[in-house]
C-alpha positions, 0 to 999 in steps of 0.5 A: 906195389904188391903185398904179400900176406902168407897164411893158412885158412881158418887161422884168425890171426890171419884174418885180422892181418888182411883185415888191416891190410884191407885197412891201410890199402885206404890210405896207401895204393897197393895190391894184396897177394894172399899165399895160402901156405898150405898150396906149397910144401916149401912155404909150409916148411918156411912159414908155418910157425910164423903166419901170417906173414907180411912180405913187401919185394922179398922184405918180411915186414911183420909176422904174427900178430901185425900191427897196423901202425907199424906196417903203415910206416913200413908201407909209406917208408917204401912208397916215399924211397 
């Protein structure tokens, strides 16, 4: 499973998500994607309000502040389906 966490360089909110998602790849077998948004003007246009952003197969799971828990139960939700 891949992971896709949308962000920005120097954004801290950005780094405690992949901090989390380093986290949980402990518990769960995944791959993280980073996507800076600032490489593509379509995702700035998107997400630049929003990052970081955590997307599973085209899935927004969590944006903003992410929470372990609840991307811990989303992730496990995908694998057992």
């Amino acid at each position: 499973m891949i992971v896709n966490l949308y962000s920005k360089i120097d954004c801290s909110l950005c780094e405690k998500a992949k901090a989390v998602l380093q986290e949980l790849q402990q518990e769960c077998e995944f791959e993280i994607n980073e996507i800076d948004i600032y490489q593509d003007d379509a995702l700035l246009e998107k997400y630049q309000l929003m990052i970081p952003v955590v997307e599973v197969d085209g899935e927004e799971l969590a944006y903003g502040r992410i929470h372990k828990e609840f991307i811990r139960k989303r992730l496990l939700e995908r694998m057992t389906s």
